[in-house]
C-alpha positions in Angstrom: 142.4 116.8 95.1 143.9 113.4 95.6 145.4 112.8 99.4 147.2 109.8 100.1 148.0 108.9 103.3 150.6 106.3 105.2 149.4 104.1 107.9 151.5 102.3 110.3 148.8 100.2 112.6 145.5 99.7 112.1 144.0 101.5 115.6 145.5 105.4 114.3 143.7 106.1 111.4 142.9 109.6 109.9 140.2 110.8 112.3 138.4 113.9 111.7 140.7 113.9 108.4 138.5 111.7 107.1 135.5 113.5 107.4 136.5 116.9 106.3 138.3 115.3 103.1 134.5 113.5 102.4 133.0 116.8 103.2 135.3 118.3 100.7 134.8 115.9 97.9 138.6 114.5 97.5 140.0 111.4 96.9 141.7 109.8 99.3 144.0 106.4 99.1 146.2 104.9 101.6 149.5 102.8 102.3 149.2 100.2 105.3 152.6 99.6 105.9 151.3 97.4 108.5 149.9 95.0 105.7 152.9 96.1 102.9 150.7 97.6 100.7 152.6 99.1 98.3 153.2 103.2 97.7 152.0 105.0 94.8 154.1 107.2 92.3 154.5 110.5 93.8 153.0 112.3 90.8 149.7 110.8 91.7 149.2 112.4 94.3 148.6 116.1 95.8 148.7 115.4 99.3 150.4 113.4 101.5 149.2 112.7 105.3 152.1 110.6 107.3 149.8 109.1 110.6 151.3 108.3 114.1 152.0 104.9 115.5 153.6 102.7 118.9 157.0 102.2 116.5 160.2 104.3 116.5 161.4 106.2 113.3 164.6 104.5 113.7 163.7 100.8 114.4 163.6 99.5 110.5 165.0 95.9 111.6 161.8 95.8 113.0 160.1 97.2 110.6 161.6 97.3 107.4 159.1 99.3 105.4 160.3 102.5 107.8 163.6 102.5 104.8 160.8 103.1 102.0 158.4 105.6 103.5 161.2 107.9 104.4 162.5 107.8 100.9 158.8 108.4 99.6 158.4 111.7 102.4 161.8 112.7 100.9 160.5 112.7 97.3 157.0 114.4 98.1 158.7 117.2 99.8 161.1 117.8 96.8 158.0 117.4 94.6 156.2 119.9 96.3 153.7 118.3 97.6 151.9 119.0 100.6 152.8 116.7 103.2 151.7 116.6 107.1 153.1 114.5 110.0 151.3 113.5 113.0 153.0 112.6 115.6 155.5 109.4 114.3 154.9 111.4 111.3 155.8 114.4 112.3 159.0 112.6 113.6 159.8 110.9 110.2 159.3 113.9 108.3 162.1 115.7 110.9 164.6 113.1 110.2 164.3 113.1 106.4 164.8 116.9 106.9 167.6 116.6 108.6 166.3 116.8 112.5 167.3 114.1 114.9 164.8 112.2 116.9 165.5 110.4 120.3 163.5 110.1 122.9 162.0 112.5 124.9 162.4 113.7 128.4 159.4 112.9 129.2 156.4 110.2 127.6 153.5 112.8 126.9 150.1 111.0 126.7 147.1 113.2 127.8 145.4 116.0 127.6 147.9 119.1 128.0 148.5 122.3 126.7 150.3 123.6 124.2 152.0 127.5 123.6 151.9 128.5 120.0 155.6 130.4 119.5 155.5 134.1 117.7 155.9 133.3 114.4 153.2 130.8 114.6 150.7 133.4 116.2 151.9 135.8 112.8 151.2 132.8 110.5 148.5 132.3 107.6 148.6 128.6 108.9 148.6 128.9 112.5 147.5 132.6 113.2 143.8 131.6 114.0 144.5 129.5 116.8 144.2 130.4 120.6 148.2 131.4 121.3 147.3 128.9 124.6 145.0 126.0 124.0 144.8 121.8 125.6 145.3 119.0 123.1 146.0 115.5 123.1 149.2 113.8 123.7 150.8 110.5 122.7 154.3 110.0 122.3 157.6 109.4 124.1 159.9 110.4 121.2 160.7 113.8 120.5 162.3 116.0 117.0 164.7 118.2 117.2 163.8 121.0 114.7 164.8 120.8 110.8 167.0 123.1 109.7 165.4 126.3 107.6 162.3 125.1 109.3 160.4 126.8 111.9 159.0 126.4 115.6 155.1 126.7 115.8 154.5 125.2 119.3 155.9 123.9 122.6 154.6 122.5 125.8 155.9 122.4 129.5 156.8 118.6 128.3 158.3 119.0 124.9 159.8 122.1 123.5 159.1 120.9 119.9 155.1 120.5 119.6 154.7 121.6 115.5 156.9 122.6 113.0 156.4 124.1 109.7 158.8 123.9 106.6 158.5 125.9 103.2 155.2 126.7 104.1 153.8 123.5 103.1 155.3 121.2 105.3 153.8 120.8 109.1 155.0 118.4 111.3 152.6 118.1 114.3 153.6 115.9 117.7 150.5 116.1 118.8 147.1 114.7 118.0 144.3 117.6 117.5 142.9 114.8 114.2 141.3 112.3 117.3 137.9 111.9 118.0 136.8 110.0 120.8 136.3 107.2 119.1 139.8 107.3 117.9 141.1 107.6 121.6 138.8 104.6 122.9 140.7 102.3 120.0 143.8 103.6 120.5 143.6 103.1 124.9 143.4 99.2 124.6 146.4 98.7 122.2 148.7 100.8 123.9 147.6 100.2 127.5 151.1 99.1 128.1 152.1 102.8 127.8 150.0 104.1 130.7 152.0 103.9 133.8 152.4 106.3 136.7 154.4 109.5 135.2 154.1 113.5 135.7 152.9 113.7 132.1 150.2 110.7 131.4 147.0 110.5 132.4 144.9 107.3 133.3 142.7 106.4 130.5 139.9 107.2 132.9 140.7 111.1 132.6 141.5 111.2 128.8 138.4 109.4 128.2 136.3 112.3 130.9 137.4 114.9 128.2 134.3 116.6 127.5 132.9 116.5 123.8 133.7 119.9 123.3 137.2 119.1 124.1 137.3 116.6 121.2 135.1 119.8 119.1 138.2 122.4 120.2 140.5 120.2 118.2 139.4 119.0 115.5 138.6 122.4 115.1 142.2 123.4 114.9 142.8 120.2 112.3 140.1 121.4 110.2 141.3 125.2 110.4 144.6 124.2 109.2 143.8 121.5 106.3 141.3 124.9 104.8 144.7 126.9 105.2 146.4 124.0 103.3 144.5 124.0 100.4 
């Protein structure tokens, strides 16, 4: 299988992705956005992974290569390929499917739980997952949900956690792909970000996550990329 992914800065990388797709034997190829590196033809490719990062889907003066991975999402999903979002991700690939993103209530960033909704707890992609369980938060945008696509999870922050569309399409705000050592590269770029707020930890307490923590999640990421395939 041939996986692609898109990567917006170079501290969010694929995480324990990485290691199962090794494990697995695929091929796997990247964009850096963050160094224009060009995009492949869709019909390369089986999968495509869409990463998080500090931007906002709707700053392209900024960042003008925002205009050409959301036309790219937009082709994979009407190629039917299998595409997943992580957080920005899961952000861009609401807004090509027609759910608006704007900032959230509340900036999310920590370890904090999640509810899986019904239909996710009935799902071949979700259904083995805890209906309760705590993962790892970074964001301060939220999605509002695609039409014809449904709800997997909220939390007492966000009421949008996961989506997933046509069965093929997931669209996760949260990060259950980190290790540890992706949350000790990600602390000192963003350090900005952690300021006093009902919903972010210091970097102190998300780093005092146990290693099973860390185990619980990735877990959950590898659970669902098996389901994928």
């Amino acid at each position: 299988m041939k996986i692609h992914y898109f990567q917006h800065v170079p501290f969010e990388g694929l995480g324990c992705i990485e290691t199962w797709a090794a494990e697995k034997g695929h091929a796997v190829t990247a964009t850096r956005f963050y160094r224009d590196e060009p995009t492949p033809a869709v019909g390369e490719i089986d999968w495509l992974i869409v990463m998080g990062g500090p931007m906002n889907i709707y700053e392209e003066a900024d960042y003008p290569w925002l205009t050409r991975e959301k036309q790219f999402i937009r082709e994979a999903i009407r190629a039917g390929k299998v595409v997943i979002g992580i957080c920005l991700g899961a952000q861009l690939i609401a807004d090509v499917l027609g759910g608006p993103v704007t900032r959230s209530a509340h900036k999310e960033i920590g370890w904090f739980p999640i509810e899986l909704t019904e239909e996710a707890r009935k799902s071949e992609l979700f259904g083995f997952l805890p209906p309760c369980f705590t993962v790892l938060h970074w964001h301060g945008d939220t999605f509002a949900l695609p039409p014809d696509a449904v709800r997997i999870a909220r939390s007492e922050a966000c009421e949008n956690q996961a989506f997933v569309y046509d069965g093929r399409v997931v669209g996760l705000q949260f990060h259950i792909e980190f290790t540890r050592k992706s949350l000790d590269t990600i602390i000192p770029n963003c350090a900005n970000e952690l300021v006093e707020g009902k919903y972010i930890q210091a970097a102190e307490e998300m780093q005092g996550q146990t290693d099973e923590g860390f185990e619980q999640i990735n877990a959950a990421m590898r659970g669902l990329l098996e389901r994928l395939s």
